[in-house]
N, CA, C and O atoms as a GROMACS GRO file, in nm:
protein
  324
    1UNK      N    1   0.082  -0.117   0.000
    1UNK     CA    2   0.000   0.000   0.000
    1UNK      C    3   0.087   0.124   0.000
    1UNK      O    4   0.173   0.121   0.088
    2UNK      N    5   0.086   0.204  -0.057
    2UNK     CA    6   0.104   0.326  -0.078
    2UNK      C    7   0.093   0.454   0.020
    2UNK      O    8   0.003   0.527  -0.022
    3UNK      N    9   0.143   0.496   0.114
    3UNK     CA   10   0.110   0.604   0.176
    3UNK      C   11   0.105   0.762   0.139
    3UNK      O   12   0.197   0.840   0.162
    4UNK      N   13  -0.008   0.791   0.083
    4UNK     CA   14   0.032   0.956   0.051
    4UNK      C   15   0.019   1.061   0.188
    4UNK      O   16  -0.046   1.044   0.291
    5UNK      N   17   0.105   1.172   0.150
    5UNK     CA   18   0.114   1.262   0.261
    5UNK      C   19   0.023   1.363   0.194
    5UNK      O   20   0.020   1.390   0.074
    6UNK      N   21  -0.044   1.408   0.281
    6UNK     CA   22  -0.166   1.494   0.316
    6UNK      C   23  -0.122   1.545   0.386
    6UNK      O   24  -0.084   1.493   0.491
    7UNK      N   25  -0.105   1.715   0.350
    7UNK     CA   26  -0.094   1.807   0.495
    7UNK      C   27  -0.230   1.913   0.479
    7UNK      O   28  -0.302   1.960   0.390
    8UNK      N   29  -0.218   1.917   0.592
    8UNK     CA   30  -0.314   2.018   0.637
    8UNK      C   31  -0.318   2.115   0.718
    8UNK      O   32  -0.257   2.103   0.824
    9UNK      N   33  -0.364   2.193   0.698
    9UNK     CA   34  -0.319   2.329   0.726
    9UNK      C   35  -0.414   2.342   0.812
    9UNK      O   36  -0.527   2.356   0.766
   10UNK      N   37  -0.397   2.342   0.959
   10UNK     CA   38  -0.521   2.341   1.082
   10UNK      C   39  -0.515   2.538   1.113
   10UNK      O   40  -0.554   2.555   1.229
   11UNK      N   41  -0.496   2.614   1.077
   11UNK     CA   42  -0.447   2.762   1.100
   11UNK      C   43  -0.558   2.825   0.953
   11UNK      O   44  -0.526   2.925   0.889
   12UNK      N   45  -0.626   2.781   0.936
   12UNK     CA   46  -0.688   2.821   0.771
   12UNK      C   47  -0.725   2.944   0.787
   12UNK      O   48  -0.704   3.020   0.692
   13UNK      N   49  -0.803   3.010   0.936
   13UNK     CA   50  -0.809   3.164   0.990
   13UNK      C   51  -0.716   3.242   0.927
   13UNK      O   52  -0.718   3.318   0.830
   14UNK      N   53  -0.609   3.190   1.030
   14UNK     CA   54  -0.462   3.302   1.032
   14UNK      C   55  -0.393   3.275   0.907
   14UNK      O   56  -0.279   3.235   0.929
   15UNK      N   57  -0.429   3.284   0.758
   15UNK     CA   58  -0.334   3.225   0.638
   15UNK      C   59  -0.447   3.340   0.586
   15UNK      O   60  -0.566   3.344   0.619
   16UNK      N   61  -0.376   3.431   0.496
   16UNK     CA   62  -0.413   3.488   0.424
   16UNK      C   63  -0.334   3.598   0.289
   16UNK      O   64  -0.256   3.691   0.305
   17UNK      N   65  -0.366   3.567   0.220
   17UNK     CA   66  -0.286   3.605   0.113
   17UNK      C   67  -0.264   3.751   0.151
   17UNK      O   68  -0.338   3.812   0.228
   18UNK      N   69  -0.165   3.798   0.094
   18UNK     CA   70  -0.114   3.965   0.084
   18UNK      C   71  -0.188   4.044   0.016
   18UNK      O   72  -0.248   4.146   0.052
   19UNK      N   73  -0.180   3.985  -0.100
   19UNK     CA   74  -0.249   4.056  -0.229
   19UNK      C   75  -0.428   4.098  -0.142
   19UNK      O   76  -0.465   4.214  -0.126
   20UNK      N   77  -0.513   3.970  -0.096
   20UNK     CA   78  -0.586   4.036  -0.022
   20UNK      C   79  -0.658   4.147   0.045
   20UNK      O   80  -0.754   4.224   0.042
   21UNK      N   81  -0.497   4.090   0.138
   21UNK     CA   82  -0.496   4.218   0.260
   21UNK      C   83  -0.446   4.400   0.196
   21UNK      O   84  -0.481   4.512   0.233
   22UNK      N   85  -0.400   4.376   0.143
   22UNK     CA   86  -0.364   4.483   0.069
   22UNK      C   87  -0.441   4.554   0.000
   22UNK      O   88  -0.422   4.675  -0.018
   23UNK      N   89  -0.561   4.473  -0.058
   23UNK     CA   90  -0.692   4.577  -0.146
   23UNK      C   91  -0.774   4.584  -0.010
   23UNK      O   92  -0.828   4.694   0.001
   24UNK      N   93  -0.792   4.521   0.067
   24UNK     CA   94  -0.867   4.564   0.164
   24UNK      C   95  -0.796   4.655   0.243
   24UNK      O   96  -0.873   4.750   0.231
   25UNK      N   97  -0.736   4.683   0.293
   25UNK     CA   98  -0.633   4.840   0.305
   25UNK      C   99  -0.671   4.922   0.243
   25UNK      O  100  -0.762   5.002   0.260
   26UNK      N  101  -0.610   4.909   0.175
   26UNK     CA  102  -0.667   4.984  -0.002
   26UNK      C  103  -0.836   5.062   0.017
   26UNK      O  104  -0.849   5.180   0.051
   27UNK      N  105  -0.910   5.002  -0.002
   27UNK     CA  106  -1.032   4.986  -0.002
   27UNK      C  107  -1.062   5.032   0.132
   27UNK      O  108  -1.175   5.076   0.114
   28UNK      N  109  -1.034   5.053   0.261
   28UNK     CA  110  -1.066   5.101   0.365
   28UNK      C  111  -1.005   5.286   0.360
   28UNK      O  112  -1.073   5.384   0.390
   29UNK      N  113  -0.893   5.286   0.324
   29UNK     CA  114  -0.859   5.393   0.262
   29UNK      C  115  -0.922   5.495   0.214
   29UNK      O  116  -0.944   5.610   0.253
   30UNK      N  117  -0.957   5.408   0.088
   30UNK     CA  118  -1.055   5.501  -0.015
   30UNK      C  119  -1.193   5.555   0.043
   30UNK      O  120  -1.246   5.663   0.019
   31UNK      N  121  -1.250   5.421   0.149
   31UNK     CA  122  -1.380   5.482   0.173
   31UNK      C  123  -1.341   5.571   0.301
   31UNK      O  124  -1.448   5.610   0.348
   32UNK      N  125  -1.256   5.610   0.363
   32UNK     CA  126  -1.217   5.680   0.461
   32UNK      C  127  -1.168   5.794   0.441
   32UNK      O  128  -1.115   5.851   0.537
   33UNK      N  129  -1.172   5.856   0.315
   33UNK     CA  130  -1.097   5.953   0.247
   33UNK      C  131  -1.234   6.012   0.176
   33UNK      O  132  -1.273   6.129   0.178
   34UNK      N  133  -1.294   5.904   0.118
   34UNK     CA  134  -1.469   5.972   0.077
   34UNK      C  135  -1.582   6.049   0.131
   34UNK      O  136  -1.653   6.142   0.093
   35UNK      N  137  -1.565   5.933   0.289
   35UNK     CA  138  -1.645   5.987   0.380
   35UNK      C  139  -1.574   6.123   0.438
   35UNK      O  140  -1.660   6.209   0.462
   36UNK      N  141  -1.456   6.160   0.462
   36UNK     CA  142  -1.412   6.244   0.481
   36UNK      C  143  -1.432   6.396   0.409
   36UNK      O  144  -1.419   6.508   0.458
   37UNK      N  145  -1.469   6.354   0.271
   37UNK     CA  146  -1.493   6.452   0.184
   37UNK      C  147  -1.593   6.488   0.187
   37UNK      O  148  -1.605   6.610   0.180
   38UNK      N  149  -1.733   6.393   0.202
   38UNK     CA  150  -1.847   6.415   0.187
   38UNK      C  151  -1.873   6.489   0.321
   38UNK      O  152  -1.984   6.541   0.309
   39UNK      N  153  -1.819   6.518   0.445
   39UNK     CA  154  -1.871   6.529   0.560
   39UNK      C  155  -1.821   6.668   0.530
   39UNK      O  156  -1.893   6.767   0.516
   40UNK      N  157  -1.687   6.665   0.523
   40UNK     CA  158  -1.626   6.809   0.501
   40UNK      C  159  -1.758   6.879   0.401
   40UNK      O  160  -1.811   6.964   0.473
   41UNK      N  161  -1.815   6.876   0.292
   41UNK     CA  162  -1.871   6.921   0.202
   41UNK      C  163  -2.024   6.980   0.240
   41UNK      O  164  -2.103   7.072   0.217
   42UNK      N  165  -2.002   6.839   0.326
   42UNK     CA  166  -2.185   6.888   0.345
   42UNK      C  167  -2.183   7.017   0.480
   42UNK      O  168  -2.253   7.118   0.470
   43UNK      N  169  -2.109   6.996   0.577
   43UNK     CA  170  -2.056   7.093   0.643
   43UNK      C  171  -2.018   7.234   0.599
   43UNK      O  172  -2.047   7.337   0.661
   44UNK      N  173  -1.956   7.228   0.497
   44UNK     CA  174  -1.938   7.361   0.394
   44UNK      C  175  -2.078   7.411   0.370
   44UNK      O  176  -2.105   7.512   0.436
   45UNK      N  177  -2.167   7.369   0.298
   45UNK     CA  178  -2.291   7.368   0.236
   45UNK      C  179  -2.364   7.406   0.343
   45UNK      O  180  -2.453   7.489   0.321
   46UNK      N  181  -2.344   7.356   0.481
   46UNK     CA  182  -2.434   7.391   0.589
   46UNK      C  183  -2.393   7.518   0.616
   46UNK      O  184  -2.480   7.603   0.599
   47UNK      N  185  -2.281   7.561   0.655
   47UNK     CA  186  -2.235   7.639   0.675
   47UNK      C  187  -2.266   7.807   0.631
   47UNK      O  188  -2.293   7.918   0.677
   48UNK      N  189  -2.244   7.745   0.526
   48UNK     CA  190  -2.329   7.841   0.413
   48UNK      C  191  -2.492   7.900   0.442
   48UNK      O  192  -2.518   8.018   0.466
   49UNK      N  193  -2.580   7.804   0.434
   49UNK     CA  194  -2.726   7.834   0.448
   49UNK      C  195  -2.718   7.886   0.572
   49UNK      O  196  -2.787   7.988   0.580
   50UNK      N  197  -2.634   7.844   0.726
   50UNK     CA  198  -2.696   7.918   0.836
   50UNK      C  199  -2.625   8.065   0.813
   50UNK      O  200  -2.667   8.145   0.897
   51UNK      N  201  -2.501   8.139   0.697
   51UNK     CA  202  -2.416   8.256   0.714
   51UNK      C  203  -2.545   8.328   0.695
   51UNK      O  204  -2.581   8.429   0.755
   52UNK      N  205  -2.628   8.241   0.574
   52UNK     CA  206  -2.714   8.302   0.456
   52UNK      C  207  -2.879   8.334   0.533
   52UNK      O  208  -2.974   8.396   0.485
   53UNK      N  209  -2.869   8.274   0.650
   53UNK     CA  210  -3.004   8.315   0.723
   53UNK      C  211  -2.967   8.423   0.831
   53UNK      O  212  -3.022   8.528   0.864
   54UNK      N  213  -2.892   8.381   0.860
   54UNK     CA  214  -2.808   8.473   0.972
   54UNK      C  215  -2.776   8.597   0.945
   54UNK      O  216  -2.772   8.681   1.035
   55UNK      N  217  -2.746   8.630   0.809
   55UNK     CA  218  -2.704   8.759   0.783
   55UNK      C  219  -2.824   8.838   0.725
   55UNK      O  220  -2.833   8.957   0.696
   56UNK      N  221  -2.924   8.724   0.716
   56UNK     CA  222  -3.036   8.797   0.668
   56UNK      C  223  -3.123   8.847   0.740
   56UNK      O  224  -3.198   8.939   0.707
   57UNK      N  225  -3.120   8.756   0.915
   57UNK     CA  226  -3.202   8.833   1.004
   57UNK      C  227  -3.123   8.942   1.068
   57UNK      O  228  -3.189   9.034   1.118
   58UNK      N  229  -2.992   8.950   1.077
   58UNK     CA  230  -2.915   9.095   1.092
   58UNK      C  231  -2.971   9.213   1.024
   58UNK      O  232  -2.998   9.322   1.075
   59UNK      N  233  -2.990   9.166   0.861
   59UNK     CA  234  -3.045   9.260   0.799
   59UNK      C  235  -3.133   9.330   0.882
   59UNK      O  236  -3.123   9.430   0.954
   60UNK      N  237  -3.228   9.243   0.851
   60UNK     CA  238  -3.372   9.259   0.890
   60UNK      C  239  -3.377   9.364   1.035
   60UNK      O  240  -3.423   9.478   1.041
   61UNK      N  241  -3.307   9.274   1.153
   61UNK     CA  242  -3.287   9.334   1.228
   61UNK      C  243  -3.194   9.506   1.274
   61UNK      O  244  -3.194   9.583   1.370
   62UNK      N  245  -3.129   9.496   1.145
   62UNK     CA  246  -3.122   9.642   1.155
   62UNK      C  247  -3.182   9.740   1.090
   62UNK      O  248  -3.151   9.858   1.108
   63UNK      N  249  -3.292   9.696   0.991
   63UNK     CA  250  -3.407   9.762   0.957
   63UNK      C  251  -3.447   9.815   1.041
   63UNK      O  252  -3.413   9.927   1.076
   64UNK      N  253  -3.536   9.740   1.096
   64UNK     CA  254  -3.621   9.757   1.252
   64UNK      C  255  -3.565   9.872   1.333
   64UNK      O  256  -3.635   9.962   1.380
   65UNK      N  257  -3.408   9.860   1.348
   65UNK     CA  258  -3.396   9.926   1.478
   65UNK      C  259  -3.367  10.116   1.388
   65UNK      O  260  -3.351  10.217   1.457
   66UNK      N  261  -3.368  10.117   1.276
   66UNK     CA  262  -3.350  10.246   1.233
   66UNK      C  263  -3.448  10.315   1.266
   66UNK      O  264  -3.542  10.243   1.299
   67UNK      N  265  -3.476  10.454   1.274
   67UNK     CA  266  -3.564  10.515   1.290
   67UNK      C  267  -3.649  10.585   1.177
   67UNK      O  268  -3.582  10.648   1.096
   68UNK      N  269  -3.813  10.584   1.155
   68UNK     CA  270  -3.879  10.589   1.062
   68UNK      C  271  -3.846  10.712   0.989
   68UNK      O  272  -3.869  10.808   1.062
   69UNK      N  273  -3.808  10.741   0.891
   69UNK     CA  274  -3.844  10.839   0.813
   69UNK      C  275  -3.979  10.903   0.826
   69UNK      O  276  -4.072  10.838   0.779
   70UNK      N  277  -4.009  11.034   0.891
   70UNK     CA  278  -4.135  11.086   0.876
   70UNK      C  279  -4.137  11.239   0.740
   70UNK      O  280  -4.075  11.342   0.710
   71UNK      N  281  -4.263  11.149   0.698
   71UNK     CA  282  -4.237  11.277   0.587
   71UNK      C  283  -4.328  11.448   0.644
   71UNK      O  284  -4.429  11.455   0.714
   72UNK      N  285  -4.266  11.535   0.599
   72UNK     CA  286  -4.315  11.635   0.649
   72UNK      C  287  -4.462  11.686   0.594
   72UNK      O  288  -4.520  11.791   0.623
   73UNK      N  289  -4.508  11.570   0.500
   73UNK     CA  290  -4.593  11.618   0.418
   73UNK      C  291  -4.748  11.598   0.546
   73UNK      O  292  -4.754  11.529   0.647
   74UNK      N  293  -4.879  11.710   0.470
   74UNK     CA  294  -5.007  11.699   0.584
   74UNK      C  295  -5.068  11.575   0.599
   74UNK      O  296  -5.014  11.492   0.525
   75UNK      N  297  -5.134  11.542   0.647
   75UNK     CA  298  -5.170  11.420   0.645
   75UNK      C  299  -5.342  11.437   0.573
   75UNK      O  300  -5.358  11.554   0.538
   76UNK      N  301  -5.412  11.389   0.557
   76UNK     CA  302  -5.553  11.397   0.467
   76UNK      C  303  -5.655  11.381   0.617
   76UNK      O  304  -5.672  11.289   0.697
   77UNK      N  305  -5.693  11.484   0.606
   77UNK     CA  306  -5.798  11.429   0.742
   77UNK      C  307  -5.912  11.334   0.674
   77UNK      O  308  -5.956  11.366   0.564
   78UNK      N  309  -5.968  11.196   0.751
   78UNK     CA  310  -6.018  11.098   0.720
   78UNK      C  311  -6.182  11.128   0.736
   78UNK      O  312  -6.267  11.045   0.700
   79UNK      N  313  -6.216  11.257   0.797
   79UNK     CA  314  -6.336  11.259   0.817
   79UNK      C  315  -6.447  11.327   0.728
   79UNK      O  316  -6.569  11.311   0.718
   80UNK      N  317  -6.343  11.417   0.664
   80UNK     CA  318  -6.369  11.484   0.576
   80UNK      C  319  -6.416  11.399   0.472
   80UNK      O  320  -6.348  11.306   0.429
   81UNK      N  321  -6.588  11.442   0.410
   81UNK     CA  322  -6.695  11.351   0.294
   81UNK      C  323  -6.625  11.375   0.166
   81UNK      O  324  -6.669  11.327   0.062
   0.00000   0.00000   0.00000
């Protein structure tokens, strides 16, 4: 009889190719660099709409606090037919 050798590799977990591990690196990278962008961006964009409300109730609010122009003109009495 013939004995063949059979090995086996009881570690099949801990064995993993490079090439692998390396696009998954890779690939953690990329999406960590995306999300980074997108957060930065949308943050920009936010940023923006509250300058853009904010400066608009300043406006507003210093409308208000000016004082009315009164014109010197008579006024129409209302009772008069």
């Amino acid at each position: 009889m013939k004995k063949e050798k059979t090995e086996t590799n009881n570690n099949q977990f801990t064995t993993v190719k490079t090439g692998y591990a390396r696009i998954a690196v890779l690939l953690l990278a990329i999406n960590f660099c995306l999300t980074g962008y997108v957060v930065y961006s949308m943050n920009s964009t936010m940023q923006t709409q509250i300058d853009n409300v904010t400066s608009g109730q300043e406006v507003q609010q210093a409308r208000q606090a000016e004082p009315a122009e009164v014109a010197d003109e008579p006024q129409a009495d209302e009772n008069k037919e």
